[in-house]
N, C-alpha and C positions, 0 to 999 in steps of 0.2 A: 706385243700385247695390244691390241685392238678396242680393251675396252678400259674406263677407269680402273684403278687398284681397287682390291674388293679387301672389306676388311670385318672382323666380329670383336666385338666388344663385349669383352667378359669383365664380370663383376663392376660393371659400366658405372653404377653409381647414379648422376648426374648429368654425364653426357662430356665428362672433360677430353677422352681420348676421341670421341665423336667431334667434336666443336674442332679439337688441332688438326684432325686428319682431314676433315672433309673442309677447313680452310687452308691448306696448302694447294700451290697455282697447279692449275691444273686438275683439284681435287681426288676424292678417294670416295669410297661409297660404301657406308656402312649396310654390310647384308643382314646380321642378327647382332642384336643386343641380348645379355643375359643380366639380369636383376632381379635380386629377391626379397628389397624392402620397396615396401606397398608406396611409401612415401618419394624416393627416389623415382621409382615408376612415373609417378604423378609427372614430375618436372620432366623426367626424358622425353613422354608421353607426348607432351605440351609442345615440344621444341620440335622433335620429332616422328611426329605422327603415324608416318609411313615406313616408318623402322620398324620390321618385324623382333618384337620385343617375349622376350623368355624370362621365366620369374624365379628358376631353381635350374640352374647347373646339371645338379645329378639329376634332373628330369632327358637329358641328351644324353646322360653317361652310364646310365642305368637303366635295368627292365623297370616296368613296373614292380615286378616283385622281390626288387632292389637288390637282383644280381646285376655284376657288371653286365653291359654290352660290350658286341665284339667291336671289331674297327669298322665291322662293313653295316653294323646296324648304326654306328655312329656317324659313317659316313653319309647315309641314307637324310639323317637327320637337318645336319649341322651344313649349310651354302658352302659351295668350293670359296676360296679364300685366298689372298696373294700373303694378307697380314693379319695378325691375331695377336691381342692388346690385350690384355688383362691387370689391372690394379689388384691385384690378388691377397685375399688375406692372408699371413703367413703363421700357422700351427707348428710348434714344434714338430719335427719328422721324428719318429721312432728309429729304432736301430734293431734291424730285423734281428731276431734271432740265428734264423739259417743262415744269415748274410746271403738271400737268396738275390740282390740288386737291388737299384734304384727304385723299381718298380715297390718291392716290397715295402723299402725305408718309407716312402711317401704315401704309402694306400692306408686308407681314412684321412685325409688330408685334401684339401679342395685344391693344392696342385697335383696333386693325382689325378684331377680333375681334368686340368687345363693340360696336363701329359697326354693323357689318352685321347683327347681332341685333337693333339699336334701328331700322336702318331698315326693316327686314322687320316688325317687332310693334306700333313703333310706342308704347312703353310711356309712360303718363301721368306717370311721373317718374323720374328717374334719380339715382342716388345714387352716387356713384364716392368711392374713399376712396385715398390714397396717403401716403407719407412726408412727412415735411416740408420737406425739401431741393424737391419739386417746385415749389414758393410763389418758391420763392428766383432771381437773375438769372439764374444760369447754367442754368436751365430756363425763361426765359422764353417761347423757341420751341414748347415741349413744351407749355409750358401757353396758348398761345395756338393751338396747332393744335388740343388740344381744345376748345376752345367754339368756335372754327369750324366744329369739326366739328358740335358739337350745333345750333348755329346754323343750319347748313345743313339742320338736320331738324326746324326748325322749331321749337328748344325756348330757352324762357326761360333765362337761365343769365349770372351775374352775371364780369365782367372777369374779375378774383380769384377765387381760390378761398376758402371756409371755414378756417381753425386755429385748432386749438382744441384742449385737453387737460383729462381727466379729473379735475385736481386744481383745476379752475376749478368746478367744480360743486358742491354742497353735496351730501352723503349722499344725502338723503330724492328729490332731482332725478336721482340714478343718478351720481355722481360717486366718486371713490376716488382715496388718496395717491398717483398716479401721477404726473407732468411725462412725460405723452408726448403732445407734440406731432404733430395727424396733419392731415394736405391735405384736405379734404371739396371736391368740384364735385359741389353740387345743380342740378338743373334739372328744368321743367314742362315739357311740350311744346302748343303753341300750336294755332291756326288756321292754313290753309292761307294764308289773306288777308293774314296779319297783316306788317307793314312788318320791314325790317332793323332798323330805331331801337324796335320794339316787343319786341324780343328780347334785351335789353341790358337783365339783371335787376339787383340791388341785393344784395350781399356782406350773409345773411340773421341770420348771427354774429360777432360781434367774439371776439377773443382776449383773452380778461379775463375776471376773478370774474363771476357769476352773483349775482342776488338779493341783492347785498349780501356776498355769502361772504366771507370772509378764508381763505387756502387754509393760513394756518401756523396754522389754528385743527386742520388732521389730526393726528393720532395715529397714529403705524403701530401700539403695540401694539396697540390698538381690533381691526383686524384680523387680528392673529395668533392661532391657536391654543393652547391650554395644553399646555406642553410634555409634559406628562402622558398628553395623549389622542394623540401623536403616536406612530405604529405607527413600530419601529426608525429612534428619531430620531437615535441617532449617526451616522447617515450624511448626515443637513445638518451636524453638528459641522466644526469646526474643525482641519486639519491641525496637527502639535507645527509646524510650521517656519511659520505662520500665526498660531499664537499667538505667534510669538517675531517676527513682524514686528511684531502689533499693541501686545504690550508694548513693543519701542523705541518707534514712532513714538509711544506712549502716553506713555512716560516724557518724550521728546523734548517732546511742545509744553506741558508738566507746571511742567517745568524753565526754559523760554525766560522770563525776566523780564517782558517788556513784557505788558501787560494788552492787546495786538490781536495776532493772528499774522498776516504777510502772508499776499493771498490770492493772488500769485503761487504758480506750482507750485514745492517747495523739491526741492532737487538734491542728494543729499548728497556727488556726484562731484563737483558747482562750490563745495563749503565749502574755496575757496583764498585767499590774501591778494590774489594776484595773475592773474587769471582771464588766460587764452591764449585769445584771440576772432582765430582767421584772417579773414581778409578778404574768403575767400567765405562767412564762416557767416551765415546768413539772421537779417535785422533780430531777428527776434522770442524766436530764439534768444539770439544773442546779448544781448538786454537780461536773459532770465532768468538768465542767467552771470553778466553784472556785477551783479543785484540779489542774486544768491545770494553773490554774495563779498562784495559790501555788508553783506548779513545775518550772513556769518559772521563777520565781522570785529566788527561790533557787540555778537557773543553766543560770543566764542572761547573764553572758560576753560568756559562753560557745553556746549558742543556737543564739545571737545574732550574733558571729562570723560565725555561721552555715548557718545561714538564707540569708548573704549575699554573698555565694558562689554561681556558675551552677553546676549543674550537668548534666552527659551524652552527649554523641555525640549530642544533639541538644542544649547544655548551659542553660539547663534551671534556674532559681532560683527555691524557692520551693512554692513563691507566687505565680508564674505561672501554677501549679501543678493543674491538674483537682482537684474538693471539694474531692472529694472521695479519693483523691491519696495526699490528706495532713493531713489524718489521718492515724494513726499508733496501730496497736494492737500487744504488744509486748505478748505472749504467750509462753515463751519459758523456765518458770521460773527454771521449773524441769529439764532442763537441762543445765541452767547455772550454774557453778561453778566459774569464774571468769570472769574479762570484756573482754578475749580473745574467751572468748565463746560466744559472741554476734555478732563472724561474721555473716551477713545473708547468705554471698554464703555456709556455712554448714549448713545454714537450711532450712525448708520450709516455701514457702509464699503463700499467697492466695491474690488474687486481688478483694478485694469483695468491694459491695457499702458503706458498714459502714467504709471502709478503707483497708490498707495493713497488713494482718494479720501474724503473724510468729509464726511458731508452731518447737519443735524439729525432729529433720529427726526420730522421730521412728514410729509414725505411723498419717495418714494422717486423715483431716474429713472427713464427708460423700459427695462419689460424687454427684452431683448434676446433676438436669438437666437442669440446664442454663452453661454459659461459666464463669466457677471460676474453672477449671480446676489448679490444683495442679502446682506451679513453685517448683523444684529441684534444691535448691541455685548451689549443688556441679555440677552442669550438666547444669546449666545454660538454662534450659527448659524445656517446659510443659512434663507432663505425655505423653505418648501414646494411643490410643485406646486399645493394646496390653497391656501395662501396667497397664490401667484401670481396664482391664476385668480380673486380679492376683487377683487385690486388691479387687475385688467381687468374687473369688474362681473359676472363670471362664476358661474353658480353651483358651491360649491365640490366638490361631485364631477363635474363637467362633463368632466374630463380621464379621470378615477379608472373612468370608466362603457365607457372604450376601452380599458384595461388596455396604455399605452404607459409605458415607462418613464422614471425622469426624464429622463434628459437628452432623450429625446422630447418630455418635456412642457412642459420648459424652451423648445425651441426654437420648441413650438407657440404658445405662451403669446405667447414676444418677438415671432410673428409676426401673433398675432392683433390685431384691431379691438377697441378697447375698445365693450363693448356698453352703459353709461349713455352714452356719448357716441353712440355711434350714434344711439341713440335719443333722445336728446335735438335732434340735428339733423334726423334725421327729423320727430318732430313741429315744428322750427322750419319746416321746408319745407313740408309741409301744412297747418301754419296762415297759412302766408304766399301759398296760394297765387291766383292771379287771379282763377280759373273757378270759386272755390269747391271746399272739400271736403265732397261731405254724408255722410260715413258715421257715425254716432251713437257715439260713445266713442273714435273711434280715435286724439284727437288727445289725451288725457290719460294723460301717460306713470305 
């Protein structure tokens, strides 16, 4: 091959499959991008100027009169290709009636989409990335209709899919304090010749540490910013009625005698003697009831004396505490060592609807794309869009360069591909692959 890897970027997003591929040595060179919110545009737009950018998928895979195209009018359309990357959404598939094939199970579905562009181009590898829920039973169907599908086109492509997250990887190999778990289906595409038993690849990553890593050797502050150099940082700060939940639940596990806090979630509506469990409430529920009456019964003068204080600039009690915000998920187990380890201004929180979660400062969950943005006990506020986009191997004016606003950036971020992992399972896949890859550098990330 004489010239870079050429590559399309479907359902691009933000530019994470752009950002990995086109920083591996040697590079790669994105020919089209496909995107169809206005907003995402913006930021690719920014980064990437001169990427011939597409705003709707079925505008390449359809007439205008929104019958299919063939393969040769989508050939026509769509840049020859070595690689074709797509973060794809995944719609349940139907189950044809005629069981006419793959094709059928997946048409109205935007991998129907991303099919009909692989059998028209015919691209040397494919890289498809999705949630982590697709791995899982209740998508077995889904994920066996795709590698059917690639199967049918002649491509290598192993049972399973790839999982694998960011906080398995070591710094210097593209990794970052993230736990986000994502689906990777790699696949090579084969000879015409080649048997059905020849197409049945080998799962090319495990879901585990890297090189030896220990993943609670992260530090989030490593990756934060000096609160110094943050342009009008009161606006990640802390709500007064946020500090007054984090002071109770602070005071709260301070206070509890026992040198272990359970890690069931604590309920401060279930601190009864005598928990009321109707007889339609679901198993699971119902045992956090009785564990939380167990617990309070065990810790009563302690919790009782707790319950009747305010907290924070607005005095609240904790009965007054929005439902969500008098639930507590202590997470922290692994790094508590004693009860002075339970301060929460040294850990992290999340503010989520199940409750106030606290995890140890080494490595964070998966961003999201709603508002549970990460609190920083020791810094006493939220993440930054900047900070976000570390913790997805991004560089950090990546967001900053589309002039989108947080909560823009927030959702972009939860919805982006982490790019050290990207690129780390891309080169797992061309070095893994059958026919050989000869292009000089491209496989040293």
């Amino acid at each position: 091959m004489t010239h870079a890897p050429r590559f399309i970027d479907l359902f691009a997003g933000i530019g994470g499959f752009h950002q990995a591929l086109t920083g591996l040595e040697g590079g790669a060179q994105c020919v089209m991008a496909v995107e169809i919110d206005p907003a995402c545009q913006k930021v690719y737009r920014a980064n990437w100027p001169e990427t011939p950018l597409v705003g709707d998928i079925r505008s390449l895979t359809q007439r205008p009169d929104g019958s299919e195209a063939t393969a040769e009018e989508i050939d026509r359309v769509v840049p020859d290709h070595e690689i074709l990357c797509a973060g794809f959404p995944c719609q349940p598939f139907s189950k044809s009636g005629a069981q006419m094939g793959v094709r059928d199970e997946t048409r109205g579905t935007l991998f129907f989409d991303i099919m009909e562009i692989i059998r028209a181009k015919r691209p040397r590898f494919v890289i498809l990335e999705n949630v982590r829920n697709l791995a899982g039973p209740r998508h077995a169907d889904t994920m066996a209709t795709i590698v059917r599908s690639l199967r049918e086109e002649r491509y290598l492509v192993a049972d399973d899919p790839i999982v694998f997250s960011p906080h398995l990887l070591p710094h210097e190999l593209g990794g970052a304090p993230q736990v986000r778990e994502r689906v990777f289906i790699v696949a090579e595409r084969m000879g015409e010749r080649c048997l059905p038993g020849d197409l049945v690849g080998e799962v090319l990553l495990q879901n585990r540490p890297v090189a030896g890593w220990d993943p609670n050797d992260w530090r989030i502050e490593d990756f934060l910013d000096d609160d110094d150099s943050i342009r009008d940082i009161d606006r990640y700060g802390l709500r007064p009625e946020e500090i007054g939940w984090i002071e109770a639940w602070n005071s709260f596990v301070q206070a509890i005698p026992s040198d272990w806090l359970p890690g069931f979630p604590i309920w401060f509506d279930a601190f009864v003697e005598e928990p009321v469990v109707p007889v339609s409430t679901p198993r699971w529920k119902a045992d956090f009831l009785l564990k939380n009456s167990e617990f309070y019964v065990a810790n009563r003068k302690v919790i009782d004396r707790w319950s009747r204080r305010t907290w924070g600039p607005l005095k609240q009690r904790v009965e007054e505490f929005p439902n969500s915000r008098r639930k507590f998920e202590w997470q922290a187990r692994s790094w508590q060592a004693t009860r002075a380890d339970r301060d929460l201004w040294g850990l992290v929180m999340h503010f989520r609807p199940s409750g106030i979660r606290v995890k140890p400062p080494t490595y964070l969950p998966a961003l999201v794309a709603i508002t549970q943005t990460s609190v920083i006990g020791s810094r006493r506020r939220r993440i930054t869009p900047a900070e976000a986009s570390r913790l997805q191997s991004m560089d950090p004016q990546h967001i900053g360069r589309g002039e989108v606003d947080d909560s823009t950036a927030y959702r972009q971020l939860g919805n982006a591909v982490n790019v050290g992992v990207v690129r780390f399972v891309a080169a797992t896949l061309f070095e893994a692959s059958v026919r050989g890859w000869a292009t000089p550098g491209l496989l040293s990330a």
